[in-house]
N, C-alpha and C positions, 0 to 999 in steps of 0.2 A: 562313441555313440554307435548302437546297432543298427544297422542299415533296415528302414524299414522294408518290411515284405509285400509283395501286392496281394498276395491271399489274406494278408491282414488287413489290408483300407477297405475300407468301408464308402458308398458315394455318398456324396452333400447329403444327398434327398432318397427317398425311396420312391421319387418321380421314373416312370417307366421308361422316360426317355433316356435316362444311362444305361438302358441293356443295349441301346445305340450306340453308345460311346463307346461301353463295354466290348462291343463286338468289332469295331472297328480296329481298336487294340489287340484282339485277339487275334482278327486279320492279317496283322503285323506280326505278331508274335513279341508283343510288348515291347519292343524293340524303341531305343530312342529315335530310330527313324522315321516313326510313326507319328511323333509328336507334329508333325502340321497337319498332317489328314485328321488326326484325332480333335485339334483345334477346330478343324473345319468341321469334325462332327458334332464339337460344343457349341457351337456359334450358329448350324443349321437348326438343331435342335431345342436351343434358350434363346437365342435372339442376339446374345452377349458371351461374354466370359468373364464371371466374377470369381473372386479372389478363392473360393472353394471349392471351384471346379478347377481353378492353377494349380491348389494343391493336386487333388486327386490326381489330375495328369499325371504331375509331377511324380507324384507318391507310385503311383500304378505303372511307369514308364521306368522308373529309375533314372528321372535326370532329375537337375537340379533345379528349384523353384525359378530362381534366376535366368537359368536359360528358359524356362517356359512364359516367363514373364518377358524378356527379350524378343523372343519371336513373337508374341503375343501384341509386344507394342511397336513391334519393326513393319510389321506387313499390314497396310493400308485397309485390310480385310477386315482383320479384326477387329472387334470394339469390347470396351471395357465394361461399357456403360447399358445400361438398355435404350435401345433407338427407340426413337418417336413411332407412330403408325405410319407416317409420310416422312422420305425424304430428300431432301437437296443435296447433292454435291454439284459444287462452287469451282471451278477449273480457276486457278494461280499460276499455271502457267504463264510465260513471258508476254505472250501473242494475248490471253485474255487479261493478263494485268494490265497491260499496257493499254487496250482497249473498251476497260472499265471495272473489271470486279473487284477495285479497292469500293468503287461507288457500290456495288452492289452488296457486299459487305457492311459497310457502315445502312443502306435503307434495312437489313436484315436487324441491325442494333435495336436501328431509331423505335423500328416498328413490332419488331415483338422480341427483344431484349434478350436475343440469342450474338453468340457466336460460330464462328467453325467450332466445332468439336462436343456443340450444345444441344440439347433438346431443351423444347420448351417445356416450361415448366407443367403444364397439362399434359404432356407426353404426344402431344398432336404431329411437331417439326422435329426432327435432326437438321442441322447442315451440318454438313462436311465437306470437306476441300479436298483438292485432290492437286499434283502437281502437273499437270496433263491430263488431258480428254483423250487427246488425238485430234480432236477437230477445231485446228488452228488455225481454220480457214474460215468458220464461225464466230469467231471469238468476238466478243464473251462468251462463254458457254457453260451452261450449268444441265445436271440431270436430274429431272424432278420424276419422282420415282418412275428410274428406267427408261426415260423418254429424253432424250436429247436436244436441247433445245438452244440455239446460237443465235446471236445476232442480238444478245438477252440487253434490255435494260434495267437498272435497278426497280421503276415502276410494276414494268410485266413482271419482274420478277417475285414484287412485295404483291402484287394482285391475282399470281398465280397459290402462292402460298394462303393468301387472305380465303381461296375459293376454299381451299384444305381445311383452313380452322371454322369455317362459317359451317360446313355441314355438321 
């Protein structure tokens, strides 16, 4: 099989935002060591990274889909999926599991039929988990977009989210 060339791929889209991608690679010198900064300029740029921008990496880096897909779903950073407008990350750590965010997990089910790793179906909520905050002296602790919030109970938590879908 002949190795494909990067002067031969073509992007997903002719969305202007891969002359950003584009350039970041070029930065690099298409090098496979570019492949996280290049992620990070899919993921600033789209919101995500789906299965057609893994190629192009791919294809345009000269790695293999496999390792781009690896790092893709190794670093907590990344998402596969397109994120909600608003979202939660759920700290699992020791110190907030033990201090409640199994309960606050399960009021996230009851009440609008997400999990970690979900968006709701309107695209309104993500949550996400994470395995430390850092601020184990909070716990529970959850970030609702960017704001840090400890001492969380599943209520505040369902009634902070509730303010999000209500506008």
């Amino acid at each position: 099989m002949t190795p494909i060339s990067s002067t031969n791929v073509t992007p997903p889209s002719d969305d202007k935002r891969w002359r950003l991608v584009n350039a970041t690679m070029r930065r690099h010198g298409y090098g496979a060591n570019a492949l996280i900064e290049t992620l990070h300029t899919v993921q600033e740029s789209f919101g995500y990274l789906d299965t057609p921008a893994l190629r192009y990496v791919a294809a345009m880096l000269h790695v293999p889909l496999s390792r781009v897909y690896g790092v893709a779903t190794f670093y907590h950073f990344f998402s596969l999926k397109p994120k909600g407008t608003h979202t939660c990350v759920l700290c699992l750590g020791t110190a907030c599991y033990i201090k409640g965010s199994p309960e606050i997990l399960d009021a996230f089910k009851e009440n609008f039929d997400i999990e970690a790793g979900e968006t709701t179906s309107d695209g309104c909520v993500s949550l996400l988990s994470a395995r430390c905050l850092g601020s184990c002296g909070l716990a529970p602790a959850a970030v609702f977009d960017e704001e840090v919030v400890g001492k969380l109970t599943a209520n505040e938590a369902v009634n902070r989210v509730q303010e999000w879908t209500a506008s």
